[in-house]
DRENKENU-81925 format. One record per residue (C-alpha): x, y negated, z negated. Coordinates in steps of 0.05 Angstrom, whole numbers, plus 32768, in hexadecimal, padded with zeros to 4 digits. Each point is the difference from the previous one (the first is absolute). Example, Ala and Ser with C-alpha at 12.3 -4.5 7.8 and 13.67 -1.06 7.14 Angstrom:
BEGIN
@X: 80F6 | Y: 805A | Z: 7F64
@X: 801B | Y: 7FBB | Z: 800D
***
This chain:
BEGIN
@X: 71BB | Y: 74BF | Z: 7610
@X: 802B | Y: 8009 | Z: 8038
@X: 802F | Y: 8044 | Z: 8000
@X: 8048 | Y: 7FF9 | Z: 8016
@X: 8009 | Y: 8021 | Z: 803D
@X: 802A | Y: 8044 | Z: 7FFB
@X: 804D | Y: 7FF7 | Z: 8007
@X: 801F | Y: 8023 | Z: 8033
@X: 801D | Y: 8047 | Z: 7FF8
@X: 8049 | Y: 8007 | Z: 7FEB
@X: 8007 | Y: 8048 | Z: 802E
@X: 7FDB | Y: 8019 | Z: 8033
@X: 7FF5 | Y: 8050 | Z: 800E
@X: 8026 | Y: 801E | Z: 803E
@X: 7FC9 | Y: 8000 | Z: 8024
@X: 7FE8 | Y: 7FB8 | Z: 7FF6
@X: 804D | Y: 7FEB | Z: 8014
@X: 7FFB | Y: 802F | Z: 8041
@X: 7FCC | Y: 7FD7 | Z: 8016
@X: 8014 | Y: 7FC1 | Z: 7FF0
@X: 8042 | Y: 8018 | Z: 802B
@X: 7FD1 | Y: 8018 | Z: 8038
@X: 8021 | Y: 804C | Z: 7FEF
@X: 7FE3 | Y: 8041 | Z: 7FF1
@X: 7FF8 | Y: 8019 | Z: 7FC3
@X: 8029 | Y: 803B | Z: 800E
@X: 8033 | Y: 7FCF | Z: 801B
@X: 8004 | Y: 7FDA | Z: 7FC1
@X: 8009 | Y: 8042 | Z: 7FD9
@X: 8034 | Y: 8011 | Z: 8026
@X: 802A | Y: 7FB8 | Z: 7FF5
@X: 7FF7 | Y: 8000 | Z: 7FBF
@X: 8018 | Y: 803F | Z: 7FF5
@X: 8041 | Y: 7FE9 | Z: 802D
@X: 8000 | Y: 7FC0 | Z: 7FD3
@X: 7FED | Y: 7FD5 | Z: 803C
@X: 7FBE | Y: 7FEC | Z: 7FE0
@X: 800A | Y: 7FE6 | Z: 7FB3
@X: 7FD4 | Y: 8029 | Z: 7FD4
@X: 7FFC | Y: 8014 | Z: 7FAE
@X: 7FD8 | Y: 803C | Z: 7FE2
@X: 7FDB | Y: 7FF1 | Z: 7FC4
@X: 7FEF | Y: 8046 | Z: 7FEA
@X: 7FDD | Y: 8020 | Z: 803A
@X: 7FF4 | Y: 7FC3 | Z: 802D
@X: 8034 | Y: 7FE0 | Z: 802E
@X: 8002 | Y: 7FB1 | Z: 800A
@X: 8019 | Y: 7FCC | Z: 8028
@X: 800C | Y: 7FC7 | Z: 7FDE
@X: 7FED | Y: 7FC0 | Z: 8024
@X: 803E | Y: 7FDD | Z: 7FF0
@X: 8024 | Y: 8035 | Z: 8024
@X: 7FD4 | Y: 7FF9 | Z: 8037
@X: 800A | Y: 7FBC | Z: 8006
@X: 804D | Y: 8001 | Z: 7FF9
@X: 8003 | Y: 803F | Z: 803B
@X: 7FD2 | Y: 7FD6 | Z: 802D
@X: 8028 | Y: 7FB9 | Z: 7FF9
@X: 8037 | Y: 801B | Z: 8014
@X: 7FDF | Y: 800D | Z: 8044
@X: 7FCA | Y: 7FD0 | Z: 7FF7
@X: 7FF0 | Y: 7FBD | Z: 7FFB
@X: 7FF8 | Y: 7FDD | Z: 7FBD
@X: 7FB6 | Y: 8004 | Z: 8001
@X: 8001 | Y: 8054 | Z: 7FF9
@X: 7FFB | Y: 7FFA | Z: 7FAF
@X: 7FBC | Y: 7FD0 | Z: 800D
@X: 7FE4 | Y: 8035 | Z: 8038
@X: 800D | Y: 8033 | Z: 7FC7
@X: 7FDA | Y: 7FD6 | Z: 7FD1
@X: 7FCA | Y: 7FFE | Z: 802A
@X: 7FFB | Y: 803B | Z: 8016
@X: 7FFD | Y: 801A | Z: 7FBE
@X: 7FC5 | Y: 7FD0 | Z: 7FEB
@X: 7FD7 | Y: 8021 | Z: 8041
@X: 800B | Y: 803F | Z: 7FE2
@X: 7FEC | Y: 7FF8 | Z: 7FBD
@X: 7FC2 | Y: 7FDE | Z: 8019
@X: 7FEE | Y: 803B | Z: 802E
@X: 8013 | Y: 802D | Z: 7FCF
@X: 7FDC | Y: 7FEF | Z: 7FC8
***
């Protein structure tokens, strides 16, 4: 039986979006704290949700960005475990 492959994550940690944006990680700190980078906390952790993403790169982007997101994401969950 064939297991369905693993959907792709609805956020992504600071650091994962940093280097998605080609950014440090101190750098992507720094713009979310100035509201540049969308992020939520869920208790301790902070999280960029990819729709965010998406929406902040489109606007400077072509429409592709949310399917480089997408699989970009599926690289890293491979690599990752």
């Amino acid at each position: 039986m064939e297991h369905p492959s693993p959907s792709p994550s609805l956020t992504f940690t600071v650091e994962e979006a940093a280097e998605m944006l080609g950014i440090s990680r101190t750098f992507a700190y720094e713009a979310v704290r100035r509201g540049e980078l969308p992020a939520i906390r869920i208790g301790r952790r902070l999280l960029v949700p990819r729709a965010a993403l998406a929406r902040l790169l489109a606007s400077d982007a072509p429409p592709q960005a949310d399917l480089v997101l997408s699989t970009v994401a599926q690289e890293g969950s491979t690599t990752n475990g």
